[in-house]
N, C-alpha and C positions, 0 to 999 in steps of 0.2 A: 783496591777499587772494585766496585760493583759491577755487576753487566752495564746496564746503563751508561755508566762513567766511561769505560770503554769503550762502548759503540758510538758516544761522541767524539771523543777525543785518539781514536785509535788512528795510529797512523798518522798523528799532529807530529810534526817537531819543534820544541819548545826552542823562543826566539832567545839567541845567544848571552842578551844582556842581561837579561832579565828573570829569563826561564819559562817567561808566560806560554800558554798554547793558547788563547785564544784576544782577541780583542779587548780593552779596556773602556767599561761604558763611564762617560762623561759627563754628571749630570751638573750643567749649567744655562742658560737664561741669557737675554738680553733684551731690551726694553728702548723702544722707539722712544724720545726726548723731541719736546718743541725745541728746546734750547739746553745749553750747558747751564747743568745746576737745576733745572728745572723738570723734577719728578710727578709721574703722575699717582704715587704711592705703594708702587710697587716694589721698591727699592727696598 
């Protein structure tokens, strides 16, 4: 690891399951409907 790498993560404890040390970003979306079935295109 680099300096940088260290000065974020120094001193993290990696989560049991997993290993991760930090947060997992979640890229997803959801879109207001008049009705079921009925998109406004963005689907």
């Amino acid at each position: 690891m680099g300096f940088s790498t260290d000065a974020i993560h120094a001193g993290q404890k990696p989560e049991e399951t997993t290993g991760s040390v930090t947060i997992p970003i979640f890229q997803t979306s959801t879109y207001v409907q008049q009705g079921i079935g009925e998109h406004k295109g963005y689907e």
